[in-house]
N, CA, C and O atoms as CSV, one atom per row, in Angstrom:
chain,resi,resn,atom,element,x,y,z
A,1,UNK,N,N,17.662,3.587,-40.171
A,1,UNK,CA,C,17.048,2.317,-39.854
A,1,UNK,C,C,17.573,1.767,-38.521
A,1,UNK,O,O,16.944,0.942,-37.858
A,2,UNK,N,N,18.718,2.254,-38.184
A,2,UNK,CA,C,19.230,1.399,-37.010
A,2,UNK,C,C,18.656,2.160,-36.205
A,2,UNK,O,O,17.831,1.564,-35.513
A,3,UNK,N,N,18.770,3.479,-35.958
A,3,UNK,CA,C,18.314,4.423,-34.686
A,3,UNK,C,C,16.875,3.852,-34.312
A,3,UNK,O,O,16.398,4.035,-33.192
A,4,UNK,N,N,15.913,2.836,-35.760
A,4,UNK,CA,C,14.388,2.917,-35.572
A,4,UNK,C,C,14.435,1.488,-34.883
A,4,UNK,O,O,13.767,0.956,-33.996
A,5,UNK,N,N,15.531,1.084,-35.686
A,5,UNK,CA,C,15.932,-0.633,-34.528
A,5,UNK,C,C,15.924,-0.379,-32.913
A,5,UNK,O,O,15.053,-0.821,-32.164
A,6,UNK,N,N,17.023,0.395,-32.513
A,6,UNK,CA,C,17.127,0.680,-31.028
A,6,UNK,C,C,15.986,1.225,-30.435
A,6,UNK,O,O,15.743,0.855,-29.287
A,7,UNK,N,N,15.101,2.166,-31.062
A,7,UNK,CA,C,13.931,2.720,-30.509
A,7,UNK,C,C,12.946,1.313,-30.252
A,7,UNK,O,O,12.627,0.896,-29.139
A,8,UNK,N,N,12.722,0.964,-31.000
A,8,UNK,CA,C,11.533,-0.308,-30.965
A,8,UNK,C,C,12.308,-1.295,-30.141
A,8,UNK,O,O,11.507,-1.995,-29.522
A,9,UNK,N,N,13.594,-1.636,-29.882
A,9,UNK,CA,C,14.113,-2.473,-28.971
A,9,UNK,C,C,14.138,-1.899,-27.477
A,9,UNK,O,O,13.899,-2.705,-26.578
A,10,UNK,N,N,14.386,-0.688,-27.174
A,10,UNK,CA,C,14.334,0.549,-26.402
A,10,UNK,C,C,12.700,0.596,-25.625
A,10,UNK,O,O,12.698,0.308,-24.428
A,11,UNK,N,N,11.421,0.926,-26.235
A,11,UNK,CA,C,10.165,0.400,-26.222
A,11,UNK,C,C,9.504,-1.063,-25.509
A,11,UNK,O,O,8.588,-1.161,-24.692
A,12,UNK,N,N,10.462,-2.287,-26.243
A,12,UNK,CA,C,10.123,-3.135,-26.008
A,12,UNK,C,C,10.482,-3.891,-24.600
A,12,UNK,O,O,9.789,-4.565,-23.838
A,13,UNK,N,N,11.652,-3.556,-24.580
A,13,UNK,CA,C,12.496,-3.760,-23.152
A,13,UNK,C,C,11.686,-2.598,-21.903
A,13,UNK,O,O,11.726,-2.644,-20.673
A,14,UNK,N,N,11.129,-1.813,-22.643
A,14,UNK,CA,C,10.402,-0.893,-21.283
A,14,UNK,C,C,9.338,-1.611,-20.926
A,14,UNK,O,O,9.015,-2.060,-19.826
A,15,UNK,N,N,8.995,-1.651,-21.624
A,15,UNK,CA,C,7.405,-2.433,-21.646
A,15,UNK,C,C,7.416,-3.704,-20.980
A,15,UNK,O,O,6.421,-4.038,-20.337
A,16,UNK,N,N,8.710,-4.672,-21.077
A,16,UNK,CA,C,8.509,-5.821,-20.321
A,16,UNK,C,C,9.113,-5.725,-19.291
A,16,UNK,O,O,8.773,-6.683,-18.597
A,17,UNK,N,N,9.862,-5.086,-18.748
A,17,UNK,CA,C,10.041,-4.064,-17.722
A,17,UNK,C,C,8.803,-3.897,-16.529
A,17,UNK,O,O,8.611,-4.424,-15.433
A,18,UNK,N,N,8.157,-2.992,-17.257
A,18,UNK,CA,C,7.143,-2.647,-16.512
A,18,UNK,C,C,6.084,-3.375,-16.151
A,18,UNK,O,O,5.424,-3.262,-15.118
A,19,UNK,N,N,5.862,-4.545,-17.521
A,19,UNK,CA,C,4.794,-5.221,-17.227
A,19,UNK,C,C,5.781,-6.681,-15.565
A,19,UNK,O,O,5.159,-7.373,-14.759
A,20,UNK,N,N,7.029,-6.587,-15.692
A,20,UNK,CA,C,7.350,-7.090,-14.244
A,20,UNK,C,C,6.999,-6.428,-13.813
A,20,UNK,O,O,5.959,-6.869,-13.326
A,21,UNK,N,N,7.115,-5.426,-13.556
A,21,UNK,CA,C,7.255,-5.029,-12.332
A,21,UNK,C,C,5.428,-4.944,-11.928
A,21,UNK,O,O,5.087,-4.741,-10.763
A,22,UNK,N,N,5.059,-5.009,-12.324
A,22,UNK,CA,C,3.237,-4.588,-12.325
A,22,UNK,C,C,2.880,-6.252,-11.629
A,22,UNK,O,O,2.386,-6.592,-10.553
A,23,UNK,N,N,3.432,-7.090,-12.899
A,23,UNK,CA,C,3.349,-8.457,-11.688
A,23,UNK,C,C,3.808,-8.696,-10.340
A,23,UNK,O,O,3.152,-9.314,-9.501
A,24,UNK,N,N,4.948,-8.193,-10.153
A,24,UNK,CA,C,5.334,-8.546,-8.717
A,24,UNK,C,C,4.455,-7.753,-7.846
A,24,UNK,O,O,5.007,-7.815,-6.747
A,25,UNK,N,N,3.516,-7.126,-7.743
A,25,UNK,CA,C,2.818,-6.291,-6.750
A,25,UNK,C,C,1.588,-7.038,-6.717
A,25,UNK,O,O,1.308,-7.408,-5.577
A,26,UNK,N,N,1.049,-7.261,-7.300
A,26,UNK,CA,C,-0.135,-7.771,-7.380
A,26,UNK,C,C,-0.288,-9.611,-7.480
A,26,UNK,O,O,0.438,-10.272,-8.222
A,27,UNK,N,N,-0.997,-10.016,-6.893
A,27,UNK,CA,C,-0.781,-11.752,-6.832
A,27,UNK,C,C,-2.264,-12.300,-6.663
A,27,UNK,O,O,-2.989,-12.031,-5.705
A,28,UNK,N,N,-2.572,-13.040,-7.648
A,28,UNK,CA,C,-4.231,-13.542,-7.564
A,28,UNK,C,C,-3.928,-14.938,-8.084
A,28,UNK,O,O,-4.844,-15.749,-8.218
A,29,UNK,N,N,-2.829,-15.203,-8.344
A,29,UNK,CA,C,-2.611,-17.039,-7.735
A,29,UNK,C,C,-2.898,-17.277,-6.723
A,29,UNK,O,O,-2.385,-16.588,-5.841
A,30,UNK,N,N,-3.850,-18.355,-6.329
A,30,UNK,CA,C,-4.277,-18.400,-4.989
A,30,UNK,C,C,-3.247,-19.852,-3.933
A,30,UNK,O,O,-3.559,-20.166,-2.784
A,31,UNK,N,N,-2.491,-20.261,-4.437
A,31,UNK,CA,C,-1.210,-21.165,-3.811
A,31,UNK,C,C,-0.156,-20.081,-3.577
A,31,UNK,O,O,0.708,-20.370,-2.750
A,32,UNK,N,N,-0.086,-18.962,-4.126
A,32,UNK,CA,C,0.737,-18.088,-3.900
A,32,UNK,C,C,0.998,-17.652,-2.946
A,32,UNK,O,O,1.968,-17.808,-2.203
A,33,UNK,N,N,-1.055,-16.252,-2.826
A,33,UNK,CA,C,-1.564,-16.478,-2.164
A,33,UNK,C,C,-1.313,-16.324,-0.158
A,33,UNK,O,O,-1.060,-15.537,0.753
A,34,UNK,N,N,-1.709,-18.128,-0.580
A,34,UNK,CA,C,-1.492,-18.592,0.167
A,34,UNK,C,C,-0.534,-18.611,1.043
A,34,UNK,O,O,-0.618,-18.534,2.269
A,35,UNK,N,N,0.358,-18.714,0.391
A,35,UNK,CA,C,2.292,-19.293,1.164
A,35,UNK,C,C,2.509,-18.167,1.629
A,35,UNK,O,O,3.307,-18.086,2.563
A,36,UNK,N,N,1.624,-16.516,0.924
A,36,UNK,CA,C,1.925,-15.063,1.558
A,36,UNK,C,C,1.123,-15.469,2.821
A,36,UNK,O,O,1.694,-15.906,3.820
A,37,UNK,N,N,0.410,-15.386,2.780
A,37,UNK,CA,C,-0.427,-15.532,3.951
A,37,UNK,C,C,0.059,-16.158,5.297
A,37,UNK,O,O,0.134,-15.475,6.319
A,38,UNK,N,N,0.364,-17.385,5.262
A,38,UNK,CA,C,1.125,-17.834,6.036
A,38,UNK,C,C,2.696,-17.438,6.539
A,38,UNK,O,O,3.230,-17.483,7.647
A,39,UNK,N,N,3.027,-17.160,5.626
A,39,UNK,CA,C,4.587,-16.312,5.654
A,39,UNK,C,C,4.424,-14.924,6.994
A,39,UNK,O,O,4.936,-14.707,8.092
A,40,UNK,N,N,3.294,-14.167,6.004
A,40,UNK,CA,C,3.346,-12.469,7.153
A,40,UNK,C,C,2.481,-13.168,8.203
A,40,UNK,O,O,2.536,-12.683,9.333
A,41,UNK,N,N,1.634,-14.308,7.995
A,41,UNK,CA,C,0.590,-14.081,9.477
A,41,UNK,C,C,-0.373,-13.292,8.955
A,41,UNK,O,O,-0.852,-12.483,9.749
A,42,UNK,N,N,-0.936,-13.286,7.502
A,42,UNK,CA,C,-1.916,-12.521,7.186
A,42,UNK,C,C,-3.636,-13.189,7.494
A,42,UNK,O,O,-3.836,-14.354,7.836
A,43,UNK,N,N,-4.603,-12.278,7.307
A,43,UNK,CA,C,-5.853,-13.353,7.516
A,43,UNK,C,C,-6.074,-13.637,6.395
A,43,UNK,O,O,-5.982,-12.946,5.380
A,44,UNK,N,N,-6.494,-15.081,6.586
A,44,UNK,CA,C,-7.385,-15.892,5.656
A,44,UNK,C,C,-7.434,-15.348,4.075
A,44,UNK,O,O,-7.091,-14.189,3.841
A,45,UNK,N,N,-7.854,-16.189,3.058
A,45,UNK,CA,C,-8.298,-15.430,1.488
A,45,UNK,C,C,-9.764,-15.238,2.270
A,45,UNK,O,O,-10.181,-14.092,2.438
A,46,UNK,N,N,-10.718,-16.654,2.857
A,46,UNK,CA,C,-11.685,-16.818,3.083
A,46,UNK,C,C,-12.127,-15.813,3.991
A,46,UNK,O,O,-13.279,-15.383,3.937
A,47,UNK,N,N,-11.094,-15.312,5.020
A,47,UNK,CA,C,-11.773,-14.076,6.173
A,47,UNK,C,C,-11.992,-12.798,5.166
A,47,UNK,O,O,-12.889,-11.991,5.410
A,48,UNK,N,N,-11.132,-12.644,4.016
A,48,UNK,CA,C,-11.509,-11.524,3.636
A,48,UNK,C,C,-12.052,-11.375,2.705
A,48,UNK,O,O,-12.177,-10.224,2.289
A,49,UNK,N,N,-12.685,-12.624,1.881
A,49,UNK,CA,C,-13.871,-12.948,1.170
A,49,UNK,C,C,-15.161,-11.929,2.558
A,49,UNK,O,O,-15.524,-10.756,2.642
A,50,UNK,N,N,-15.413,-13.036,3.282
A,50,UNK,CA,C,-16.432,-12.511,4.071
A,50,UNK,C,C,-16.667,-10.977,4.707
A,50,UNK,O,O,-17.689,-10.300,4.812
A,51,UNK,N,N,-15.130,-10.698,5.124
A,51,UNK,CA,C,-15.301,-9.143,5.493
A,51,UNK,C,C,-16.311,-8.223,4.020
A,51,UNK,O,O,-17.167,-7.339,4.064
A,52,UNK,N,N,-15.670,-8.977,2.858
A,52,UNK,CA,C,-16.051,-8.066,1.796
A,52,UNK,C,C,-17.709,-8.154,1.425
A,52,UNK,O,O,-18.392,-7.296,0.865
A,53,UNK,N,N,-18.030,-9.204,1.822
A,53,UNK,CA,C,-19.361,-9.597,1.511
A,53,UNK,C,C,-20.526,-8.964,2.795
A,53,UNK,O,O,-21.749,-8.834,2.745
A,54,UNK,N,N,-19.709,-8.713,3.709
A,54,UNK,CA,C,-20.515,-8.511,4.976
A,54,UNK,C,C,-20.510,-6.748,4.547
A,54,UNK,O,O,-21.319,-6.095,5.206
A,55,UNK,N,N,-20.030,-6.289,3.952
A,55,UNK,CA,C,-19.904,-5.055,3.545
A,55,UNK,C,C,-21.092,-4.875,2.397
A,55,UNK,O,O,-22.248,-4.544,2.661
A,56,UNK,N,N,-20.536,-5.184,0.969
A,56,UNK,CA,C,-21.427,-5.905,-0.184
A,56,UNK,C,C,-21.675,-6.798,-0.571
A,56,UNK,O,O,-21.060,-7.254,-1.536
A,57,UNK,N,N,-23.142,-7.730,0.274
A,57,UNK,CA,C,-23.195,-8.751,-0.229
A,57,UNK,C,C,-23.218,-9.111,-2.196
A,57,UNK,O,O,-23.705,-8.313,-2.997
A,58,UNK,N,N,-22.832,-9.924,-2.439
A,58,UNK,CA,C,-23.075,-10.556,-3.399
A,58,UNK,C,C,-22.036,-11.544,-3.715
A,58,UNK,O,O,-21.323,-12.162,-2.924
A,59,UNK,N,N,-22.059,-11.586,-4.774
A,59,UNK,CA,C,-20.340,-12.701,-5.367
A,59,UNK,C,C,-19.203,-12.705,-5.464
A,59,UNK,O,O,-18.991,-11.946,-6.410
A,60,UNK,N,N,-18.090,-13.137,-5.034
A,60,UNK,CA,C,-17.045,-12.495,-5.161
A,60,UNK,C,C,-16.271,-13.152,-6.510
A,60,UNK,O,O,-15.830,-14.274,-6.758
A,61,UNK,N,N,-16.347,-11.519,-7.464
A,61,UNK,CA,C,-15.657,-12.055,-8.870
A,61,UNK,C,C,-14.115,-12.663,-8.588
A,61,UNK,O,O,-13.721,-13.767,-8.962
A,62,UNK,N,N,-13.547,-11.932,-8.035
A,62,UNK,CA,C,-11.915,-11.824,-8.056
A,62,UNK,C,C,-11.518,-11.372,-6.736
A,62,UNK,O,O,-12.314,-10.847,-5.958
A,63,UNK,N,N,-10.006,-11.618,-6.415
A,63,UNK,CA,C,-9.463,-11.339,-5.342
A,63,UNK,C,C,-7.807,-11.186,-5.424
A,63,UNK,O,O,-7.089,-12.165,-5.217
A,64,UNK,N,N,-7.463,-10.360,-5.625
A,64,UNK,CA,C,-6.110,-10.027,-5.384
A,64,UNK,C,C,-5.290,-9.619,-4.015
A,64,UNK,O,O,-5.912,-9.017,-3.139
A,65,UNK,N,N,-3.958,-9.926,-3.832
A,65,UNK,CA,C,-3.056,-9.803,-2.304
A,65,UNK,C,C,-2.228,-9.302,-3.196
A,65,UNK,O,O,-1.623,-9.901,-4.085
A,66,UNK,N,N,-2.214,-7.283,-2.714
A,66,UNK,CA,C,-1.447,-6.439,-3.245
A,66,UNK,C,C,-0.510,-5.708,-2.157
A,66,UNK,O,O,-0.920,-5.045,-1.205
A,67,UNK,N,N,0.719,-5.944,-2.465
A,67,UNK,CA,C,1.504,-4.375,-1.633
A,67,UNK,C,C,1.455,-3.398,-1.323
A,67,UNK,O,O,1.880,-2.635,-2.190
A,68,UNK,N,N,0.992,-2.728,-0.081
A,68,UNK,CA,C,0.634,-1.483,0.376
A,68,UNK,C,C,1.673,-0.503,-0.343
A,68,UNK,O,O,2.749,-1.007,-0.664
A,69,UNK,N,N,1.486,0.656,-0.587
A,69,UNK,CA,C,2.351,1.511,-1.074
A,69,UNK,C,C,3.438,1.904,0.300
A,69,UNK,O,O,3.229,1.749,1.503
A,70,UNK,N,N,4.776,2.521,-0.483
A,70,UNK,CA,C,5.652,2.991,1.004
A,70,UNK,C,C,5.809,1.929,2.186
A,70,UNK,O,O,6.137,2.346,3.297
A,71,UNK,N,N,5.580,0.554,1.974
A,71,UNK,CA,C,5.951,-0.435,2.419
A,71,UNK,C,C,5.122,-0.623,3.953
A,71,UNK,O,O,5.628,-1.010,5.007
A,72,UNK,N,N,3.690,-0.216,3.707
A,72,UNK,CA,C,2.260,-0.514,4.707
A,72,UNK,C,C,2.081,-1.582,4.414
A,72,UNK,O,O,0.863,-1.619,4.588
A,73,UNK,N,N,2.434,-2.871,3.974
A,73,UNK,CA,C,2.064,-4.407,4.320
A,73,UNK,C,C,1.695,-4.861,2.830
A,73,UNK,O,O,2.267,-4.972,1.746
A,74,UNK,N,N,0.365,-5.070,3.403
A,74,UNK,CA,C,-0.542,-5.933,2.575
A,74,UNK,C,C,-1.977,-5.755,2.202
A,74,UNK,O,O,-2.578,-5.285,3.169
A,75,UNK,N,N,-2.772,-5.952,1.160
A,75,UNK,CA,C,-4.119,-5.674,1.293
A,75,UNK,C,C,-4.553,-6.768,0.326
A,75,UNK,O,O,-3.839,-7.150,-0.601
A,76,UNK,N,N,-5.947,-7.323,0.634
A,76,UNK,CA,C,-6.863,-8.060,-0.470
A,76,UNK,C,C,-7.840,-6.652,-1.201
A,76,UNK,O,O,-8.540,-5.791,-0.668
A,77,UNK,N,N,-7.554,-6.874,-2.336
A,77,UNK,CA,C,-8.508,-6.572,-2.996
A,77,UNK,C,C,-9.370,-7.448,-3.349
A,77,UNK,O,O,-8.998,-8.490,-3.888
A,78,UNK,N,N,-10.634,-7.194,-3.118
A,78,UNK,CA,C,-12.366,-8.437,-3.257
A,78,UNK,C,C,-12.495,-7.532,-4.334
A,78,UNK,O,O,-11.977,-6.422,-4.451
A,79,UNK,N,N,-13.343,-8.211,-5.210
A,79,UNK,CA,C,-14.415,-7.772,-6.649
A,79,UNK,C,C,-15.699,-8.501,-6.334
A,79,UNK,O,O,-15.969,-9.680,-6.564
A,80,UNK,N,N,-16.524,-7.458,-5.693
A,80,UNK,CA,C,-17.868,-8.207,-5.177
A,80,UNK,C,C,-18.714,-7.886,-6.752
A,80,UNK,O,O,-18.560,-6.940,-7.524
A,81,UNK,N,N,-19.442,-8.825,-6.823
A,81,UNK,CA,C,-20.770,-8.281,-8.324
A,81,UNK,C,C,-21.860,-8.455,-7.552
A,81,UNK,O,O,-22.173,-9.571,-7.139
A,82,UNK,N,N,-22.776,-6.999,-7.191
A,82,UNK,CA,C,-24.164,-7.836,-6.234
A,82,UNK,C,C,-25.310,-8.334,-7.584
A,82,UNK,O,O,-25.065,-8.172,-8.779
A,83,UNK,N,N,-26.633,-8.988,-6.988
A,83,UNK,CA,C,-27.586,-9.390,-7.651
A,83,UNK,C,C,-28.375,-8.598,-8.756
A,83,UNK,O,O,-29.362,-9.052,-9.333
A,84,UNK,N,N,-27.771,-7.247,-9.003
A,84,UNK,CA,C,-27.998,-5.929,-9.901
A,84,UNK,C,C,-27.368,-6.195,-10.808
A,84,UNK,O,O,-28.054,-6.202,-11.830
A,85,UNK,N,N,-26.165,-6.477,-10.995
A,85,UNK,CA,C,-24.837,-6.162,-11.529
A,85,UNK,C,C,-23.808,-5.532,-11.130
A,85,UNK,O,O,-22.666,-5.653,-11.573
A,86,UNK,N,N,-24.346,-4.507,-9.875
A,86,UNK,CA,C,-23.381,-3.485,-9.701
A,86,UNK,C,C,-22.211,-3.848,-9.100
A,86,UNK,O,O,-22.296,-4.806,-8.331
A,87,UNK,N,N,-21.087,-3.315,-9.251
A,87,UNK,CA,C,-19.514,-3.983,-8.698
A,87,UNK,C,C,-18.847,-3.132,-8.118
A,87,UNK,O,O,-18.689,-1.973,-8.503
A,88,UNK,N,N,-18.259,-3.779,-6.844
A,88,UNK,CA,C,-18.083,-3.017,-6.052
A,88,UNK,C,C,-15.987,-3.466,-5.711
A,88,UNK,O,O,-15.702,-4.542,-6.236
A,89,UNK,N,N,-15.070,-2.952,-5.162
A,89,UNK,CA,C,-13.853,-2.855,-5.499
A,89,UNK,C,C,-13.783,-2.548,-3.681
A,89,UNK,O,O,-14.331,-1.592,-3.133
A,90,UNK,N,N,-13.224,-3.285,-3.199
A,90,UNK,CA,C,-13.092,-3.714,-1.693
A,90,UNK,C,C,-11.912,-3.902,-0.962
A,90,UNK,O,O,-11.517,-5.063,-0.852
A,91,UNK,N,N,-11.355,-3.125,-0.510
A,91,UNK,CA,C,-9.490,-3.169,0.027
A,91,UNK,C,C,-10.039,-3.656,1.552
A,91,UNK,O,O,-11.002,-3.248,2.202
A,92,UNK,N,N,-9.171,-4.552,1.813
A,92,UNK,CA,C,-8.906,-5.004,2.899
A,92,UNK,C,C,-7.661,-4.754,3.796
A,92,UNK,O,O,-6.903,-5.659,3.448
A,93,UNK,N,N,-7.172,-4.197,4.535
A,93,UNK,CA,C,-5.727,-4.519,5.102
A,93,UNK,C,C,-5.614,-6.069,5.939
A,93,UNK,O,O,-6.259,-6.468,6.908
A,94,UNK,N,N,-4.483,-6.772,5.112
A,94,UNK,CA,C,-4.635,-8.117,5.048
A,94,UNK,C,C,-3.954,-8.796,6.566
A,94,UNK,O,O,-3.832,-10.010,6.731
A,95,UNK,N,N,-3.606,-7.894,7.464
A,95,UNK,CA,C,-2.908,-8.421,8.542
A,95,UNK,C,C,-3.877,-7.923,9.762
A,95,UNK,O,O,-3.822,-8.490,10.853
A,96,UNK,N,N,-4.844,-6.737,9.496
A,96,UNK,CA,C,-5.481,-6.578,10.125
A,96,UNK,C,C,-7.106,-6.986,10.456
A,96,UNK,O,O,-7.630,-7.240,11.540
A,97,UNK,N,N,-7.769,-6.941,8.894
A,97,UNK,CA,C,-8.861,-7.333,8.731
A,97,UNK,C,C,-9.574,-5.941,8.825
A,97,UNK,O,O,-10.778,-6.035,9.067
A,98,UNK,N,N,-9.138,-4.805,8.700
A,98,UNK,CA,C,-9.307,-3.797,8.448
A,98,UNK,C,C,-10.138,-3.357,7.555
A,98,UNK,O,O,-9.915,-4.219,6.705
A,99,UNK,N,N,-11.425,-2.261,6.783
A,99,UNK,CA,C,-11.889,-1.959,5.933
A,99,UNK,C,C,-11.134,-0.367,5.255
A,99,UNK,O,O,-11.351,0.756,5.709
A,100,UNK,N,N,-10.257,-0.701,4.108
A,100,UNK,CA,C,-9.521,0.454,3.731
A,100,UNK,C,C,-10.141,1.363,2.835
A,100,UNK,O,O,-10.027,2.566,2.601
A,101,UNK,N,N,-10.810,0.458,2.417
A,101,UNK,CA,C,-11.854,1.423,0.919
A,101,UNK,C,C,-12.543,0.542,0.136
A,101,UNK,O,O,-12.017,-0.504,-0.243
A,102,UNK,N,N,-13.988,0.937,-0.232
A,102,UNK,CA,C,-15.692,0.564,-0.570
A,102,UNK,C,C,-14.938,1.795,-1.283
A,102,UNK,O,O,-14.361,2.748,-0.759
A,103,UNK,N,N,-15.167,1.401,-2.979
A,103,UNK,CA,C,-15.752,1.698,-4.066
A,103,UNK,C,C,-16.414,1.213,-5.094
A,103,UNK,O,O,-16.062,0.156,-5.618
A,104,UNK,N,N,-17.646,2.041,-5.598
A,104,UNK,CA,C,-17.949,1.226,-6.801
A,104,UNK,C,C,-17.356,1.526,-8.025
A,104,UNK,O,O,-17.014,2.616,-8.484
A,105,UNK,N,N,-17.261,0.040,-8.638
A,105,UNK,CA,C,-16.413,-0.184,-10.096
A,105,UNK,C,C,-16.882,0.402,-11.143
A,105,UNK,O,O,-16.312,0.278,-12.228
């Protein structure tokens, strides 16, 4: 019984673990955000709303300011939904205004 104690305590501590660490990369508080933005000198939420829309128009569901992997900066991820339904998944490089990758969702 104890070994099944430490396992499930063992489990549980991984798990909230990881689920930090999964938060700190990703940020879709938009006061957050923000204060990133201003901090690196990144563009706009709003410039890269539009980059994403000028790409696929439609709505923008969601927007996340994620950490480049290997320590490349910054990127917005846009969640465009066009007038179909179809959804489209939109990387931005956030210091450049860059188009990193158009996929659909």
């Amino acid at each position: 019984m104890k070994n099944l104690n430490k396992m499930t305590l063992a489990t549980l501590l991984a798990s909230a673990l990881t689920f930090s660490a999964a938060t700190a990369i990703a940020d879709d508080d938009l006061a957050s955000m923000q204060m990133k933005v201003e901090q690196f000198g990144l563009i706009s939420i709003d410039e890269a709303k539009n980059i994403a829309l000028q790409e696929k128009p439609g709505v923008v569901k969601d927007i996340e300011l994620d950490s480049i992997d290997n320590g490349g900066g910054w990127e917005y991820e846009v969640e465009v939904v066009q007038e179909d339904g179809t959804e489209w998944d939109i990387d931005i490089h956030a210091k450049t205004g860059e188009l990193r990758k158009v996929e659909r969702d």
